[in-house]
C-alpha positions as CSV (number, residue, x, y, z in Angstrom):
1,X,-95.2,-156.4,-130.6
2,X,-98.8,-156.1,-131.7
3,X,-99.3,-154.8,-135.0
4,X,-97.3,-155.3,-138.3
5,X,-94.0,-153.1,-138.4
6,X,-93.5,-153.6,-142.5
7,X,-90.8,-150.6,-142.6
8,X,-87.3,-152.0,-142.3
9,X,-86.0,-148.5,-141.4
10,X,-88.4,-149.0,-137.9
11,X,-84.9,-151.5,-136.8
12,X,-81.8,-150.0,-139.1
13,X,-78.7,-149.1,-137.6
14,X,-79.7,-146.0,-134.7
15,X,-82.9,-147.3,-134.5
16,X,-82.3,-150.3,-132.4
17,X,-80.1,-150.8,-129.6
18,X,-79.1,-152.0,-125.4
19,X,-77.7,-149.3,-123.4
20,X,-76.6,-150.7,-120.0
21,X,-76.8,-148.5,-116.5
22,X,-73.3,-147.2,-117.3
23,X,-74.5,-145.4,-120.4
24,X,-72.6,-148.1,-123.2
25,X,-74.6,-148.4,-126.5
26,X,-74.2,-152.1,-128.1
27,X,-75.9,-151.8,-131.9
28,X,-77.4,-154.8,-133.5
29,X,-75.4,-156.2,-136.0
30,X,-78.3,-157.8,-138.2
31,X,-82.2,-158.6,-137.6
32,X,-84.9,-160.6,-139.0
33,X,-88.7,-160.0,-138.9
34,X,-91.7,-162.1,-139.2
35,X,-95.0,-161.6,-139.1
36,X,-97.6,-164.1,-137.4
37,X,-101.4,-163.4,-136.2
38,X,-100.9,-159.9,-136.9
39,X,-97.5,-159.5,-134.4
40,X,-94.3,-158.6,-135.2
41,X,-91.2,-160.6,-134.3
42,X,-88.2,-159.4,-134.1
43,X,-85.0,-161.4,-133.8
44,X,-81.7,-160.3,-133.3
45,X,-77.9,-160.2,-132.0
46,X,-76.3,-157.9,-129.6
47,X,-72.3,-157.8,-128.9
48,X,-73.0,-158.8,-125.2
49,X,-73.3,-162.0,-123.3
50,X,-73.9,-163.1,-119.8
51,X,-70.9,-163.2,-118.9
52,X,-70.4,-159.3,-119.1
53,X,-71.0,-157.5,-116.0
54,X,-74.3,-156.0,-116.2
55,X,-77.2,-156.0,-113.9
56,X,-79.5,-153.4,-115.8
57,X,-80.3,-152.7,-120.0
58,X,-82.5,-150.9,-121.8
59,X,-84.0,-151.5,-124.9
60,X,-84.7,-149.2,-127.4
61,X,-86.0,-148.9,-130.6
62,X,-86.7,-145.5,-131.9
63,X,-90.0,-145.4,-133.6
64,X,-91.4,-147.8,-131.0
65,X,-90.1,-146.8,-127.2
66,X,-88.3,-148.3,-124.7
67,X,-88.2,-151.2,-122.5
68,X,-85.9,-151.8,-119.1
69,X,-84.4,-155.3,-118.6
70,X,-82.8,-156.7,-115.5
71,X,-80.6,-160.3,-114.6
C-alpha cells in the first residue's frame, strides 16, 4: 500500500480479515509491518489453505477498503 500505515490499530483483531462468497469470516491470527520507499507491507496468516474449497475472498481491512480475490 502506498503510504506509511504507523497505527497498529489500522490491522488489530476486526480490522483485518477474508470473507469468502459463502459469507465465512477467517481473522488473522498475527501480522507484521514494514516500511520500505515509503510503502507499507503487510504480512500475515489466515486459517485457510488451498485446499479449502473456495473460488472467491475478499479482503478487508477497515480503515483501508476492500479488495476481491479469485483462484
Amino acid at each position: 500500500m502506498d503510504g506509511k500505515y504507523e497505527d497498529e490499530n489500522t490491522f488489530c483483531g476486526e480490522n483485518m480479515k477474508l470473507i469468502d462468497e459463502n459469507g465465512e469470516e477467517y481473522k488473522c491470527d498475527g501480522y507484521n509491518v514494514n516500511i520500505k520507499d515509503n510503502k507499507t507491507i503487510i504480512s500475515t496468516n489466515f486459517p485457510l489453505s488451498n485446499f479449502d474449497n473456495v473460488d472467491k475472498l475478499k479482503l478487508i481491512i477497515a480503515s483501508i477498503g476492500e479488495v476481491e480475490l479469485e483462484k
